[in-house]
Every structure is written in C-alpha cells, then in structure tokens.
N, C-alpha and C positions, 0 to 999 in steps of 0.2 A: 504494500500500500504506500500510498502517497505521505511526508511527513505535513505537510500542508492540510492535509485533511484528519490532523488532530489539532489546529489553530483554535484557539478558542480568546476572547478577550476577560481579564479576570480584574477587576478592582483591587487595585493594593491592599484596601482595605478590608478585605475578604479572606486575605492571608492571617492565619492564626499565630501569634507572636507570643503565644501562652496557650497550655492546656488548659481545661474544661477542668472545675474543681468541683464535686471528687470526679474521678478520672473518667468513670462510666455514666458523668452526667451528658456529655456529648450528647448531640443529634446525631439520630438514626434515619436515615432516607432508607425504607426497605422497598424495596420492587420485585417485584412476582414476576414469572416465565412468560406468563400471560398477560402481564402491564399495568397491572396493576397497582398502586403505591399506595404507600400510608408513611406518616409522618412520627416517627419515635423518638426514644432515646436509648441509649445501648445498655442502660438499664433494664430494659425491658426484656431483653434478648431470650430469659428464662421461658417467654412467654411465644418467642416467634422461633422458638426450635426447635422441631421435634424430638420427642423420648428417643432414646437409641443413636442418634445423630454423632459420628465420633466429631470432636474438635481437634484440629492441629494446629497448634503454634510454635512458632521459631523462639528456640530457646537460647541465641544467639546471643552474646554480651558486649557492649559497647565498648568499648575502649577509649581510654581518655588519648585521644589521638592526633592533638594540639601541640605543638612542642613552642614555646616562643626563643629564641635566645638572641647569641651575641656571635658573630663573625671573628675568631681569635684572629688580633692583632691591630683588625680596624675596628672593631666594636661596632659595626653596622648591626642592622636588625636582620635578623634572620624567622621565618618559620616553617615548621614541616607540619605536613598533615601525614601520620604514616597510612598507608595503603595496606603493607603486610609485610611480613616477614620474611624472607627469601632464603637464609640461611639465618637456623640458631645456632647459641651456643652457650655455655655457661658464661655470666653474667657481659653478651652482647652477640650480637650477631648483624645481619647483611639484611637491611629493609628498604623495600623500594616505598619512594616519599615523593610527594607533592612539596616541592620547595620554592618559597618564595621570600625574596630577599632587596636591601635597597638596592643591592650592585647585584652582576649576575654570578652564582654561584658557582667556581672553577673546580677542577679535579685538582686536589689533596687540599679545598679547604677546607679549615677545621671548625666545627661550630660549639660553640659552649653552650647547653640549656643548665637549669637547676637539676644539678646529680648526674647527667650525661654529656657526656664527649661525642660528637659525630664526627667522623670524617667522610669527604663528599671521593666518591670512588667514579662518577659516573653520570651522564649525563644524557636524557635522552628527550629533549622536549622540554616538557613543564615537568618530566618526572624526573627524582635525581634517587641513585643506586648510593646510599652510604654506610658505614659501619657505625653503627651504635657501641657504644663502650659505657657502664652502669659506673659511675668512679665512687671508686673505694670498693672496687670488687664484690657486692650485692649485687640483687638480683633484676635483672632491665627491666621485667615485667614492672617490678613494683615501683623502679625509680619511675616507669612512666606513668601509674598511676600516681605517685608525688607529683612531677611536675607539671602533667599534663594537664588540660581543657578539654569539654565535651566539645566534638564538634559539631556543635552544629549547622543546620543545613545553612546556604547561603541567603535564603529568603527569611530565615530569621533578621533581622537589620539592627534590631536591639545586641546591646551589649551581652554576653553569657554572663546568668545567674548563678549564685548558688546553688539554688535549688533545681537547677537543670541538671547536676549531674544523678538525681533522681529522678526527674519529673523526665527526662528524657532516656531512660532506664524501664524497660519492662518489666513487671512481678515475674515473669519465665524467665529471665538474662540467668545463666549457668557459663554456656560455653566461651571462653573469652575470645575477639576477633575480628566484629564487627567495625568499620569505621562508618558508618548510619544504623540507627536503630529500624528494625520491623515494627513501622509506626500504628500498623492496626490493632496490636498488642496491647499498647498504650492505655487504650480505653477499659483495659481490664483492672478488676482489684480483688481481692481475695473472697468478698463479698458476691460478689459477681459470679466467679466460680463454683463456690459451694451453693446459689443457688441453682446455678447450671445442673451440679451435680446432683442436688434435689428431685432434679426432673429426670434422671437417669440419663444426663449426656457425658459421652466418655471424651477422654483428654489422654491425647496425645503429643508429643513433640519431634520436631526435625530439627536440625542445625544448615542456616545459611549465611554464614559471616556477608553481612551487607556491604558493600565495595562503594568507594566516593564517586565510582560511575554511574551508581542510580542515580544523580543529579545532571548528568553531562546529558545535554542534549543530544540529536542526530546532528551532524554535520552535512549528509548528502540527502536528496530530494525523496528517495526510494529506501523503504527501511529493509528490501532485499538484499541491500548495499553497505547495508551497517555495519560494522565489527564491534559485536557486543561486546562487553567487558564480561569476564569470567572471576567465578564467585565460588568460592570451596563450599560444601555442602553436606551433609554426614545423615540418611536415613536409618535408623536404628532398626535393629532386628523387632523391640518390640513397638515400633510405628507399623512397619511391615505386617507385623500381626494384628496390630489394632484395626486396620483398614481389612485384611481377609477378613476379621470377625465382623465388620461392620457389615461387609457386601452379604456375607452367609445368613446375618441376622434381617436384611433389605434394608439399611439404614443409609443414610448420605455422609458423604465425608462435606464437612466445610471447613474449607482453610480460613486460617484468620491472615489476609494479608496478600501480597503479590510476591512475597518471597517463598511463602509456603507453598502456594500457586505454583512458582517455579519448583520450587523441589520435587513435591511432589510426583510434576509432569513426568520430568528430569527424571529421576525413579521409576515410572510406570513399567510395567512388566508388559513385554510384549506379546507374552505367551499365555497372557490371562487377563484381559480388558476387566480395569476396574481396580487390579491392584498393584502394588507396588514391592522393589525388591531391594533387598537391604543392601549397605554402600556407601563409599564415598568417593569423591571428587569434584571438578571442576565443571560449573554448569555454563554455557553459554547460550540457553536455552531464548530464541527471540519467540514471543508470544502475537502473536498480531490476527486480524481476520481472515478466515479460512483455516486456523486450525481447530485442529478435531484434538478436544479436551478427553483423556483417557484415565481421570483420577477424580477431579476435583468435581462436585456437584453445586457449592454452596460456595459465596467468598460474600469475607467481612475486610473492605476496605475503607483507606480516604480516600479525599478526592484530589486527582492527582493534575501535576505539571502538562498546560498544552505543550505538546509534539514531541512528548515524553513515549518513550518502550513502554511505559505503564499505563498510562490511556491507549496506546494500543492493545493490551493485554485485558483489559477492562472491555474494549471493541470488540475485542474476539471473544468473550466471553457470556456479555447480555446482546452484541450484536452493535453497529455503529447507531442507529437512529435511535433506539430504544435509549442508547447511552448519550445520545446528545439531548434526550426529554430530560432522563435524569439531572443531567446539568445545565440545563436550562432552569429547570425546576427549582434546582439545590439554591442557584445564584440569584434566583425571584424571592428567594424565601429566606435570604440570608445565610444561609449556611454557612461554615468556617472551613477554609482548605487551607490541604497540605499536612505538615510533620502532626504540629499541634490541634490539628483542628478534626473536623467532622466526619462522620461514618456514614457506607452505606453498607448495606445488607441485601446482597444480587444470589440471583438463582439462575442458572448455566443456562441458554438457552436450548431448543431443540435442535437435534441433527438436522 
C-alpha cells in the first residue's frame, strides 16, 4: 500500500502528554466486526470480554535508555539513546546507539556519562557502534539504570518526569530490553486484572523488546519498499500452550497491543492455523492490508502515528474505511493519542 494513504491531520493538542489517572480510566473506543461502536473506558473491559478469552501481553521492560554526558577533552554535550546491545560482557560490552552531539561524533571519541565511559568504535549514519565501560568495574546494567532517563517518545514535548519512569513502565515489565514501552499495557492495573480474572479470562505473556524504530516513519512512497526494523522476541512454551488451550476450549486470543500482534503473527504455526510455536528471534514482521491474520482475533490498542507501520497494521486488521470511521470518530469526540493516551478495542475482520 501506499504511505500516503495513512495521512491523517491530528491536532497537537490531541497528543497525550500525561496518562489517564488511574491508569485504566482511559477511553475505550470499542468496535465490532460488524461496525458497530460504543463509547467506554478500559475499565470496563471485564464487561466487553468474553469468559475463556486468553489475554496476551508483552512483558517487555523498558530501559532507562537516555544517557546524557560530556565529550572527554572538549566537554561538548553528548547523548545516546541505546538501541541494544550487540556484544556483552562482564561489567561493558559493544551497543549500537543513536548519538547525538554539538560537534559530530569521531571514531575513538570518548564520552563521559554518570558511572560510564563510552568509546565511539563506529559510525554509520545517525547510528554510532560504541563500547560501554561501567567505571569502577560494577555492573553496566545497573550503572545504566543510575544514570539513565526514560525515553520517551518524541511527541512527548514536555520535559521527562519523575514519575515517568513508572507511569511509563507496564504492571507486566519483567524482561529487561525495550527502548519504547508496549503502550497498550499501560492502561492496565492490578485491579483490572483480577477483575479480568473474575470473569475467567486467562493471561498470558510474550516478550518483544520495542526498538526506537517504532517511531521512524517510512521514508519511500510504497511500504512494499520498506526495511523494517527488527525487534528480538521470545514466545514461551507456556504462551504456546495457552493459545492451543484456548483454540480446543473455542475461545479468542486478544492481544493487548501491536507488539503482541507482531509476535504472535511472527510465531504462528504453519502446520496448524490458529496456533503458535514456541521460540525466539528477530521479527521483521511488516503488517499492512491484505494480510491474512493467522493468530490474533481480538486487539486492544492506541491510537497511533499517521503513515506509521502501525496504522497500517491496524488497516489490515479492522480493514482501511472501517479504521478511518474509527478515527474520525475518536478525533470528533476528543479522544487522546499516542504513548499516553487512549484505547480502542477492535475485532479482526472477516476473511
């Protein structure tokens, strides 16, 4: 498909610059197969899910993956957003970084943050290959939990909070790795759950470390054309189970999110439609109109970025017109997009 034909115009001030307090007060935009809508809040969810329905969410952990420092020698400003780790090691190893700085960043410059030494190995674009070093021989994980900042997305415009490195942290966050959170997550709380679970819906999870390319737009006209960015992913043997018991019992899987979405897919067994097969790796999985969904029944997302892979994914999944009512809809009625902001609750369309 065309990336032009995810254009949409969105009011600044429509962008959520803050969660919803408490976290599952958000609006719920839910729409039916058949077109139907009603106007909720994700509150209510106990009420619009059926018994038996397993739920999956990404239990992916953010990482405080901000570094700010200093240019040793000039003291210029230096900052990395890390991407990931490319080679560990006891306290440092080899991480590919988004670096941006007042001069341009050269091979073997050294950068000073609080607790870490980087050196710049590498240069490829906006991305730069460096070794991280934890000083004083502790462990780099946790220096960078010291020094670090959540990153948040770029449409935040506000300053980072305190309280973002919660509020921007899912009740599911385990596996550490993400540099974006799985923002449909967000809307959950412990309360929430255990009413879930009241109703007898089961909980499952995947791992999909979210990659800072979820925000990169397309650069060419045709998203056949794209080079997705690839995102590690880990299906656990007992998701893989949870999902067979779901199909044997006739129940729906709903993912929470467009990461679990991806995984999921990314997972599906080819040798038995409906279910998926345990695993890990790298997903470059493009979602868009005209694919044939082979897992997911149900998705609880936001509302996402125009001429984004994710309103494509969203396209391909309630259908392009049906999803431009939705947001027409969403944006007549105020609704709140993006990281911090609002929910809908979609049902796959037909074959």
């Amino acid at each position: 498909m065309k990336i032009s034909d995810l254009r949409y115009e969105l009011p600044p001030e429509r962008i959520a610059q803050a969660p919803a307090s408490p976290r599952d007060a958000a609006r719920l935009f839910v729409a039916a197969a058949e077109g139907s809508a009603c106007h909720r809040a994700v509150c209510d969810l106990p009420d619009l899910v059926e018994p038996g329905t397993l739920v999956v969410v990404n239990d992916t952990r953010v990482r405080k993956a901000r570094l700010r420092g200093v240019k040793r020698g000039s003291g210029g400003a230096v900052e990395f957003l890390l991407v990931r780790p490319l080679e560990q090691r006891s306290g440092g190893g080899r991480w590919e970084c988004m670096g941006r700085a007042s001069k341009p960043l050269r091979v073997g410059a050294v950068v000073d943050f609080e607790g870490i030494e980087a050196t710049v190995l590498e240069r490829r674009g906006k991305i730069v290959i460096a070794d991280l070093v934890a000083k004083g021989g502790g462990s780099l994980e946790v220096a960078i939990e010291v020094a670090g900042e959540v990153p948040l997305p770029p449409y935040i415009t506000r300053a980072t909070r305190a309280e973002d490195a919660e509020n921007y942290q899912t009740m599911f966050a385990r596996e550490l790795g993400a540099s974006a959170a799985p923002t449909a997550s967000l809307h959950f709380t412990p309360a929430l759950v255990e009413a879930l679970r009241a109703k007898n819906v089961q909980f499952a999870a995947t791992t999909l470390h979210v990659g800072l390319g979820t925000f990169e737009s397309p650069t060419v006209e045709d998203l056949d054309d794209h080079p997705m960015h690839a995102e590690p992913y880990v299906m656990p043997r007992e998701t893989a189970d949870a999902v067979a018991e779901a199909r044997a019992r006739g129940s729906k899987v709903l993912a929470i999110g467009t990461t679990v979405v991806r995984a999921l897919e990314s997972a599906a067994d080819p040798e038995r439609p409906g279910h998926v097969r345990e695993g890990r790796g790298d997903t470059r999985l493009l979602i868009q109109p005209g694919y044939a969904f082979r897992v997911v029944d149900r998705m609880l997302t936001n509302f996402h970025l125009p001429e984004s892979t994710l309103l494509a994914l969203v396209g391909a999944f309630v259908g392009l017109e049906p999803m431009w009512r939705i947001y027409r809809e969403a944006l007549a009625a105020e609704y709140r997009f993006f990281s911090y902001g609002d929910a809908m609750l979609l049902e796959r369309k037909g074959p």
